[in-house]
C-alpha positions, 0 to 999 in steps of 0.5 A, a space after each residue: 312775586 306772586 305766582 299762580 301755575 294751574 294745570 287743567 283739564 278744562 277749557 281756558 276761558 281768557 276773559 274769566 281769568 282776565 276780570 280776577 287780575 289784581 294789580 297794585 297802583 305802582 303796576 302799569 304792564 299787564 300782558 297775557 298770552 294765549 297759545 292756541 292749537 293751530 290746524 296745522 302741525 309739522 305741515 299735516 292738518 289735525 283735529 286737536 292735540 293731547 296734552 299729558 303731563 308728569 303734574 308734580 314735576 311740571 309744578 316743580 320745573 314751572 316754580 323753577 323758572 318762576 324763580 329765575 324770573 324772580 331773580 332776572 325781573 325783580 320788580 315783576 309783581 305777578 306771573 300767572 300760568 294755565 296750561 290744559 291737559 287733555 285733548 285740546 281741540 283746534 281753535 282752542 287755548 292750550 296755554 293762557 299766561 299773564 305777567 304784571 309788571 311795572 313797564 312792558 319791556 320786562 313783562 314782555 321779555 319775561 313772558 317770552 323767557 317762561 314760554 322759550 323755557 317751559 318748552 325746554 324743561 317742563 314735561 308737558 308732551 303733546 300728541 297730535 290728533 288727526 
């Protein structure tokens, strides 16, 4: 599987990484997703958020789940991940994800796992700005 995890302080442009995907002709799902910061947090209204990372140890727990991707969802060929650090304003993405896998169901699945997970076990926290 190949696996791209990029943490950034740059804004995520989706179509730029949407025109570099690379996918084999036995390949028919590619789903990405991108998590925007919302204008509403927790029922109060902010401005942006600010992202802060332990950045060897996110890369560490992302190639965690990578791996128990690898091991759940065998046929996937690709799982790329962009997470930005830094403040990230409203309207703008915080996360971009694209998996690439022979049918939907598991490129679905697989990217709702990495999402529900990467919350759970990678240190990436989040402050509110209002």
């Amino acid at each position: 599987m190949h696996r791209l995890v990029t943490l950034t302080r740059d804004p995520i442009f989706d179509s730029a990484y949407i025109s570099q995907r690379s996918m084999s002709a036995t390949m028919g799902a590619a789903v990405s997703f991108s998590g925007v910061v919302r204008g509403h947090e927790n029922g109060e209204a902010i401005t942006a958020i600010e992202y802060e990372a332990n950045e060897p140890m996110a890369l560490h727990q992302f190639d965690i789940l990578l791996d128990l991707i690898e091991e759940q969802w065998p046929m996937i060929e690709t799982v790329r991940i962009v997470h930005r650090l830094g403040k990230v304003p409203v309207g703008e993405p915080s996360l971009w994800l694209e998996i690439i896998a022979p049918h939907r169901a598991e490129a679905f699945a697989s990217g709702q796992f990495l999402i529900d997970e990467m919350k759970k076990s990678v240190p990436i926290w989040k402050k509110m700005i209002g």
